[in-house]
N, C-alpha and C positions, 0 to 999 in steps of 0.2 A: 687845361681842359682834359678831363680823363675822358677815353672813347671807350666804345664795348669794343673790344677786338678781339674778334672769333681764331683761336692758336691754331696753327698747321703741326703737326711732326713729322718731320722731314727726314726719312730714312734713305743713305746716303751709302754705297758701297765707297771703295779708294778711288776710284776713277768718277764716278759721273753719281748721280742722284737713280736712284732705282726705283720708288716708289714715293706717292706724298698722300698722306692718310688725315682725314681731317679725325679731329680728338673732339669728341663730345664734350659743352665747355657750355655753361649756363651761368649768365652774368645778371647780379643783382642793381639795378638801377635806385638812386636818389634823387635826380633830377633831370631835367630834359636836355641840359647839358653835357650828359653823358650817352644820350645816344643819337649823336652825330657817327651816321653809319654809311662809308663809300659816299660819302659827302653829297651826302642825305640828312634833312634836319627832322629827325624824331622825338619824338616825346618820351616818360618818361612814366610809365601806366599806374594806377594805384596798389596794381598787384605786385610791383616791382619790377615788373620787365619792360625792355625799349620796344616800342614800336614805330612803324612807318608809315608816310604816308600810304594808299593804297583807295583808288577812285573805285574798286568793283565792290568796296566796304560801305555799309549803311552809315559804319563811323567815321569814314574815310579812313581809318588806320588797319594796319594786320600786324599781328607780332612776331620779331624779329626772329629769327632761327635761333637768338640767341636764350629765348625764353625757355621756361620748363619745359619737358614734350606733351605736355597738355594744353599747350596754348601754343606753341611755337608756330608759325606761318596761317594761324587761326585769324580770323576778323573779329578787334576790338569789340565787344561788345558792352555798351558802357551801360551802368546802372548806379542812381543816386541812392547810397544807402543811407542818406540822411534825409530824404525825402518825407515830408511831412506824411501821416496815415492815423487813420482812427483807429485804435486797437478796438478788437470783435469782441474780445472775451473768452480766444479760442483755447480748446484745450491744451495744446504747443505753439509755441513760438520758435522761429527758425532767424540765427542772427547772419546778418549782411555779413559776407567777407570783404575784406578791403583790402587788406593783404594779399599774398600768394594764396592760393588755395590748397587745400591738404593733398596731399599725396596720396591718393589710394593703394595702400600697399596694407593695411591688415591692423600695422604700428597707428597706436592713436596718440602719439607726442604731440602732435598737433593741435589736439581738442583740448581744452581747460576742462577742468572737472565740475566748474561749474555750469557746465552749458548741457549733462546730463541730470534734466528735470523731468525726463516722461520716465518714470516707476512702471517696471510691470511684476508687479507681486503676486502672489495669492492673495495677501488680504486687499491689496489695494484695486486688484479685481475683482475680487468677490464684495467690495463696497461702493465700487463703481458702474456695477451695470456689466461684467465682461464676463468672462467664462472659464473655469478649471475644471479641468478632466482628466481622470484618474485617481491616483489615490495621495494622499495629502494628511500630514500631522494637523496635530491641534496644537503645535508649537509653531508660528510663526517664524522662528527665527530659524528650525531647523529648515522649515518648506523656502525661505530666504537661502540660506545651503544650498537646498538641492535644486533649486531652478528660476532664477531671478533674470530680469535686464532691465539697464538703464542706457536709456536711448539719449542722444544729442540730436541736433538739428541744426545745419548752416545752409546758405546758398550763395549764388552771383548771377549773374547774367548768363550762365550759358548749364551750370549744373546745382538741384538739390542735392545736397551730399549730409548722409544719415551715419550716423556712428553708433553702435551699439558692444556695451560690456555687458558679457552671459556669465552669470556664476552658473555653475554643471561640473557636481565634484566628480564625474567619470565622462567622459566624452566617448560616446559612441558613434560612427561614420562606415561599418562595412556595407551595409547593404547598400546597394547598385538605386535602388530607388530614394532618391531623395529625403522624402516625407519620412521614411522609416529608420534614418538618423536622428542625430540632435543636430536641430535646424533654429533658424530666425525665418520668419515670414512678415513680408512689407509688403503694405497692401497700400496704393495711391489710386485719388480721383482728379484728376489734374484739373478740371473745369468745376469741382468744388463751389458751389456760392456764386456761378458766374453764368448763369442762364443755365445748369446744367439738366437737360430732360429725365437722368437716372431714373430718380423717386417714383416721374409718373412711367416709368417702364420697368416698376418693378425692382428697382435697381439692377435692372442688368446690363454688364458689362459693357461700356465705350468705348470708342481708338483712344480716349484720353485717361482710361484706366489700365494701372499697371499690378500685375500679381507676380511677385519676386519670393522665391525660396531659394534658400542657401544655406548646408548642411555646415560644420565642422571644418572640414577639409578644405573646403572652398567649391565645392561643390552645386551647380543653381541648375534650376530650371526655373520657366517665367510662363505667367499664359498671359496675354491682352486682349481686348474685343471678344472674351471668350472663346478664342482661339488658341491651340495649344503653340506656344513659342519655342522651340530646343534652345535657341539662344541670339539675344539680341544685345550685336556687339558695342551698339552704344552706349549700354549700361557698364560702368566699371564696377566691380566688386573685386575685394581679396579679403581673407580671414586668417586668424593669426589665434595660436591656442596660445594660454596664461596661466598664470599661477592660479587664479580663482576658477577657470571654464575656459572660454573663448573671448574673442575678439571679431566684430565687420564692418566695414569700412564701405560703403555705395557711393555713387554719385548717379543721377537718373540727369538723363539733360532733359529740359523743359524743351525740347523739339518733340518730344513725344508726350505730352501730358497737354496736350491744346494750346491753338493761336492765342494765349493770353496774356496781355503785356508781363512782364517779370519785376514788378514791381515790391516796394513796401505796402503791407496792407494786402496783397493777394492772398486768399486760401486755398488749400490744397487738401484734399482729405485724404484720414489715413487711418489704416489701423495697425495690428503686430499683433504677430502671435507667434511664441517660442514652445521649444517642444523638446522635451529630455526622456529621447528612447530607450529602449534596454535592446538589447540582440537574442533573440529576435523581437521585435516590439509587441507589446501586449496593448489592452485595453487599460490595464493599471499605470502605463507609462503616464505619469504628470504632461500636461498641456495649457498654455493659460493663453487666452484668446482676450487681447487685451479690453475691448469694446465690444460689447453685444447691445446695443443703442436699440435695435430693430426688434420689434417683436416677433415670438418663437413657436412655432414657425409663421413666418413672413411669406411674402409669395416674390420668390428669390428662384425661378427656373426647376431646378431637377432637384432642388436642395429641399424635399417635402418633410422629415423627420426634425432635423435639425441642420438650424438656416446657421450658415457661417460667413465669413466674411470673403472669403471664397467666393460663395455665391452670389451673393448681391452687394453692391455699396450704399444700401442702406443703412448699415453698419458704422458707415467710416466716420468720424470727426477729424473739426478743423484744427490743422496747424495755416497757423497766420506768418507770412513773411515777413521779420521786423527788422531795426535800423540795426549797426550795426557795434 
């Protein structure tokens, strides 16, 4: 029987033991036979780490210190990502992890490249209802060049986590104010399709909508409930520049997006809008706002000129939670 056993390093002067330092050490489990831990019978989780019993857990288990540091001494949360569900017809689909979950660090080795299916183009917003502003060739392929993303979508029980590759053949980030870099903007309705009042209030903003910008650098600020956020540490992000533009890597935990089971079949709405500035940024700076669903202007708050997604989530469509 092979056990998870958590290594000491034991630093040892001539005479006596001087110090003992535990070495961060993260063990991948196959079965629940390997984690019998201090003679503890644990299981053996779908994500690959041991866990333990644990009675203050809804699933009665919590994972073992031995797991990633994203889960380690966390409560199981379990989720059937085969679970039967009627697909909506939404415009994203977001795949069940069942494995470990990605690592937010910027790097997207982790994502298959087939699982980026949301386009956000110029042509593909300008034939879907969305928005580009600024100035923009009649070549397609060059305006693909100068400012594109293609988004992924995964989840599990405790985080939505969103992947996005930006082509942006110059990357700009000095300016102090966010918006006025080359950014990604994620925009969620976490109660999406599930009783949510928005619509009839205008679409304005709910505790279960989230507004995320996040420049180049790794740079973010957030607002939710219409309230400005400096920063909500629950949210991970990192970003990572590329050969073609950038790289960003999210995870949002569904603790802030509404009490709503975490299931297959759940919507969440969403929109994206990417934005390739110059220093200092003009008016000609390209912007492609991927959804404009909502009629212009909508009565979306202080937003009277031109309604954005900002403003109201009127805007958002659904991505549906699917198996995995």
């Amino acid at each position: 029987m092979r056990l998870a056993v958590r290594p000491y390093l034991l630093v040892m002067s001539m005479t006596a033991m001087s110090a003992c330092t535990k070495v961060a050490d993260v063990f991948v489990c196959s079965e629940d036979s390997q984690c019998r831990i201090e003679q503890q019978e644990g299981r053996c989780e779908p994500s690959g780490f041991c866990s333990l019993p644990a009675s203050d857990c809804p699933s009665q288990f919590r994972y073992d210190r031995s797991a990633v540091a994203a889960l380690a001494g966390q409560c199981v949360l379990e989720v059937d990502c085969n679970a039967p569900f009627m697909p909506s017809g939404a415009v994203a689909t977001g795949r069940c992890v069942e494995g470990a979950p990605p690592v937010i660090d910027g790097w997207l080795d982790e994502w298959p490249m087939e699982l980026f299916t949301t386009r956000v183009t110029h042509a593909e917003v300008i034939a879907n209802g969305g928005r580009a502003t600024g100035t923009w060739s009649t070549d397609e392929v060059a305006n693909d060049a100068s400012l594109s993303a293609a988004i992924a979508w995964r989840w599990d029980a405790r985080y939505l986590y969103v992947a996005a590759r930006i082509t942006d053949q110059e990357l700009v980030g000095t300016s102090s104010k966010v918006y006025e870099n080359d950014s990604f903007e994620l925009f969620l309705d976490g109660l999406y399709g599930n009783g949510n009042v928005a619509p009839e209030l205008g679409g304005a903003y709910a505790e279960d909508d989230l507004q995320l910008l996040i420049d180049w650098n790794g740079v973010r600020n957030m607002a939710r409930g219409r309230g400005s956020i400096g920063n909500i540490n629950e949210v991970l992000t990192d970003t990572k520049p590329s050969a073609a533009g950038w790289t960003v890597e999210i995870a949002v935990p569904f603790s802030i997006l509404g009490e709503v089971p975490v299931i297959p079949g759940r919507e969440i709405g969403i929109d994206i809008v990417v934005s390739d500035r110059a220093s200092p940024p003009t008016t000609d700076d390209p912007v492609l706002v991927w959804k404009q669903t909502a009629p212009d202007p909508s009565p979306c708050g202080d937003c009277t000129t031109v309604c954005k997604p900002a403003c109201s989530t009127l805007h958002f469509v659904p991505l549906q939670l699917g198996g995995s």
